[in-house]
C-alpha positions as a Markdown table, in Angstrom:
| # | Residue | x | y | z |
|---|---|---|---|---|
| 1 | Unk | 15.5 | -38.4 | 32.5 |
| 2 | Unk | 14.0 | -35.2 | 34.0 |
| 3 | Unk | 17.0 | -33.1 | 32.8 |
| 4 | Unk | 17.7 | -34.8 | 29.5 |
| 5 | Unk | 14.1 | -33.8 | 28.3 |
| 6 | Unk | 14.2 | -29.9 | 29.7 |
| 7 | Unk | 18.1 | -29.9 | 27.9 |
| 8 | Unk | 16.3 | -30.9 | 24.7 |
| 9 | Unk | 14.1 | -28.5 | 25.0 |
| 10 | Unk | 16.1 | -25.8 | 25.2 |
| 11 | Unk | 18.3 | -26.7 | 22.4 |
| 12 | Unk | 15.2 | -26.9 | 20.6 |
| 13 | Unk | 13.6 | -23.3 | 21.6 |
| 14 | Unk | 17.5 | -22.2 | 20.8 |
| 15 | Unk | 16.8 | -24.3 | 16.8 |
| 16 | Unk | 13.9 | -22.1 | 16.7 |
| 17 | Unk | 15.5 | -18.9 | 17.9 |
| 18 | Unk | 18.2 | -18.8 | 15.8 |
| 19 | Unk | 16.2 | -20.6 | 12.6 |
| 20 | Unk | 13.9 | -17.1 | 13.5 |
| 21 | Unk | 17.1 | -14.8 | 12.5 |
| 22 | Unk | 17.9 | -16.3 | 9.7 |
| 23 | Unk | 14.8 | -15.6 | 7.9 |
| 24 | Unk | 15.5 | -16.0 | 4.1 |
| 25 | Unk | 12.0 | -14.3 | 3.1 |
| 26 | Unk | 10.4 | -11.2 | 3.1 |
| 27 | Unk | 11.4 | -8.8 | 5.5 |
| 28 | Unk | 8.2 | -7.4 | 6.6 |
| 29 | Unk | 8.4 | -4.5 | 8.6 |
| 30 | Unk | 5.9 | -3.6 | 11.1 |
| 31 | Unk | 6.0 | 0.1 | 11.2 |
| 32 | Unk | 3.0 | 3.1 | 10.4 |
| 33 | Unk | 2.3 | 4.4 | 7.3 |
| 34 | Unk | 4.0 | 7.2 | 8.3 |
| 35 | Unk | 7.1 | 5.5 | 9.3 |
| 36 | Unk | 7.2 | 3.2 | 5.9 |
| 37 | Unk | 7.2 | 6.8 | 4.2 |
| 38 | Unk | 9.9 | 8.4 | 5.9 |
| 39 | Unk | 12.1 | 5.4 | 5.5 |
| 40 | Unk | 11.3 | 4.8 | 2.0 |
| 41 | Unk | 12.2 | 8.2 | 1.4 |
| 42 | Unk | 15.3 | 7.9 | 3.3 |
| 43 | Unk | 16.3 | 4.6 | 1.4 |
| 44 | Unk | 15.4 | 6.0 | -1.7 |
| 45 | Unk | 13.1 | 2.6 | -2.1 |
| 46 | Unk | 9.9 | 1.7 | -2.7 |
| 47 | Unk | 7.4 | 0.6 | -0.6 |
| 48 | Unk | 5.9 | -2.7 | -1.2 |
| 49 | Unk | 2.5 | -3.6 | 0.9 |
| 50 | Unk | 0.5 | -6.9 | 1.5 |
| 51 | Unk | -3.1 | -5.8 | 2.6 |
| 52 | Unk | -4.5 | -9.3 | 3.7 |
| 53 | Unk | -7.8 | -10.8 | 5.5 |
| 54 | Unk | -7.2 | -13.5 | 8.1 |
| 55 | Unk | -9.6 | -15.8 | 6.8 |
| 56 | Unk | -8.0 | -15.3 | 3.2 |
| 57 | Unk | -7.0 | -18.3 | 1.7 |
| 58 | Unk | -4.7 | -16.9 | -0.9 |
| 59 | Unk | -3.2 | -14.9 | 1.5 |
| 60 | Unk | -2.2 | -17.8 | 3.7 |
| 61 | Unk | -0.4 | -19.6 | 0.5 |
| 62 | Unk | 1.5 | -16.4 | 0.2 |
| 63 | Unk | 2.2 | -16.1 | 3.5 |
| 64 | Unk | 3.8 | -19.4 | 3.9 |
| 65 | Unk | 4.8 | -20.6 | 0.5 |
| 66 | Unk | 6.0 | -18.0 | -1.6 |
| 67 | Unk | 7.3 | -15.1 | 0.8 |
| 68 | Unk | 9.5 | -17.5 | 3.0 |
| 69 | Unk | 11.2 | -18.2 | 0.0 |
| 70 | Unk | 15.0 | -16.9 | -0.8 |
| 71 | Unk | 14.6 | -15.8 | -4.1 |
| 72 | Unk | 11.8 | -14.0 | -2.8 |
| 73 | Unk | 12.9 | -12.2 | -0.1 |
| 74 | Unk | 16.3 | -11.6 | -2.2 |
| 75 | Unk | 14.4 | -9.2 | -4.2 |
| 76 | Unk | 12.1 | -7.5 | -2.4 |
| 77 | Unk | 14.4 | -6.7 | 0.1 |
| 78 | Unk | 16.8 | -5.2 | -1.8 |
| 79 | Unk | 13.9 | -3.6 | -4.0 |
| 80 | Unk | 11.6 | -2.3 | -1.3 |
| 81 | Unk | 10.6 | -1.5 | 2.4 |
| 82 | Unk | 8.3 | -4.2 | 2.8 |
| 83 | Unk | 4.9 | -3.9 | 5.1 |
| 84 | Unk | 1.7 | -6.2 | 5.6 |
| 85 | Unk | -1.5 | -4.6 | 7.1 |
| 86 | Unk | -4.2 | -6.7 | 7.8 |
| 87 | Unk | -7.5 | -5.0 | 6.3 |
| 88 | Unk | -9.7 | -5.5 | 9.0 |
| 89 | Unk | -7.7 | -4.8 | 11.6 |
| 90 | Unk | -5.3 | -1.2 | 13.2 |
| 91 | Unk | -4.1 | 0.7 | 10.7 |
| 92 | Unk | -4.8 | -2.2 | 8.1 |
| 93 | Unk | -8.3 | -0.6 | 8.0 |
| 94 | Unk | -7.5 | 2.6 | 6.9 |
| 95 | Unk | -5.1 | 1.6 | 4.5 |
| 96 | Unk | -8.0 | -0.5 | 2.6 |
| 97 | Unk | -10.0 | 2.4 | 2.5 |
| 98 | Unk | -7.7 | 4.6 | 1.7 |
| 99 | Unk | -6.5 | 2.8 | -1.7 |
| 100 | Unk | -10.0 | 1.0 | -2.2 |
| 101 | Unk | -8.8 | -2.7 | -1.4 |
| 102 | Unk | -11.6 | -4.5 | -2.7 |
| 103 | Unk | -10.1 | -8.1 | -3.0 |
| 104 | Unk | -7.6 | -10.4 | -0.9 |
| 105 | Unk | -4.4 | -10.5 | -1.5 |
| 106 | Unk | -3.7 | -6.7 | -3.1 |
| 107 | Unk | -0.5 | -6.4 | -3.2 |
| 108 | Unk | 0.4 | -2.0 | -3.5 |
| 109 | Unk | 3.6 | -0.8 | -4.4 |
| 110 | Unk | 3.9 | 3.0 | -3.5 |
| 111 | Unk | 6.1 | 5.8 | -3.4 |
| 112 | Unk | 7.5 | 7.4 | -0.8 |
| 113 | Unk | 4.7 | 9.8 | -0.6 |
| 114 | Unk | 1.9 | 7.5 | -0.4 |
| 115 | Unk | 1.0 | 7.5 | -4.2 |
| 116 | Unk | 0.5 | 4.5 | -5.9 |
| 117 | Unk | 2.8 | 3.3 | -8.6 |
| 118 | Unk | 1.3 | -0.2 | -9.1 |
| 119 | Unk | -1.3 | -2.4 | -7.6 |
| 120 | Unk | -1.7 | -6.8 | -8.2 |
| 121 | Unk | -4.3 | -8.4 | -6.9 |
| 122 | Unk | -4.5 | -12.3 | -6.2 |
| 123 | Unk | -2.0 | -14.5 | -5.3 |
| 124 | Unk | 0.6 | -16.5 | -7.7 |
| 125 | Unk | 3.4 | -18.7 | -7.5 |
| 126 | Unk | 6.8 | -17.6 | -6.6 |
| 127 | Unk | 8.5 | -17.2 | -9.9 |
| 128 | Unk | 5.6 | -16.0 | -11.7 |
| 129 | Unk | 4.7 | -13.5 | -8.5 |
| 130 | Unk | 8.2 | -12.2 | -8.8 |
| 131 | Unk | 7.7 | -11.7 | -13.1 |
| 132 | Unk | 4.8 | -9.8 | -12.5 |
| 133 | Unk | 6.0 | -7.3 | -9.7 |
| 134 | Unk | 9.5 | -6.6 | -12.1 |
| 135 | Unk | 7.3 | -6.4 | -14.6 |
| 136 | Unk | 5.2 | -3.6 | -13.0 |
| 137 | Unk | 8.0 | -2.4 | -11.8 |
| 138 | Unk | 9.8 | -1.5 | -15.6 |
| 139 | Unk | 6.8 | 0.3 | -16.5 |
């Protein structure tokens, strides 16, 4: 019985594992500033940055029900280098200050030299999250 239980945990642990790789959402990097720059330049992409609180309620529903989605990660994947910083927290502290994050979730999409090309703040369902960001995006 012993055995039978540690087995089942293990294939369980191993369901998680590989569940883990086979994230379908948002690619969120955890790299500097710095580093987000340099490989946006070198990717020739975006950069696309969640500055969250902890306690944030919004940013928990984006969090877990809109960026774990497919069509989600789909498109910022290809469209971005994706990053999260928490705001009160590391380098999530200067990154607030530094673009005046006043309000959680704000969402900054930046170019490869730090400069801000667009900014949303709050959170939204998937398909209308994704219809403001292309929008943004086309300007």
């Amino acid at each position: 019985m012993k055995k039978l239980l540690v087995m089942m945990a293990c294939v369980l642990m191993g369901t998680a594992a590989l569940a883990q790789n086979n994230k379908e959402g948002v690619n969120f990097e955890s790299l500097t500033m710095q580093q987000l720059m340099d490989r946006s330049a070198r990717e020739n992409k975006p950069i696309f940055i969640d500055v969250y609180a902890t306690w944030c309620g919004p940013c928990k529903y984006m969090a877990n029900n809109v960026f774990t989605q497919k069509k989600v990660g789909d498109y910022f994947n290809s469209a971005f280098v994706n990053a999260k910083f928490d705001a009160e927290k590391g380098e999530g502290i200067e990154v607030a200050r530094k673009y005046g994050v006043k309000a959680y979730p704000t969402f900054l999409i930046l170019d490869s030299k730090g400069n801000e090309i667009a900014r949303i703040v709050g959170g939204a369902n998937a398909d209308d999250f994704l219809k403001i960001v292309q929008d943004k995006m086309k300007k």
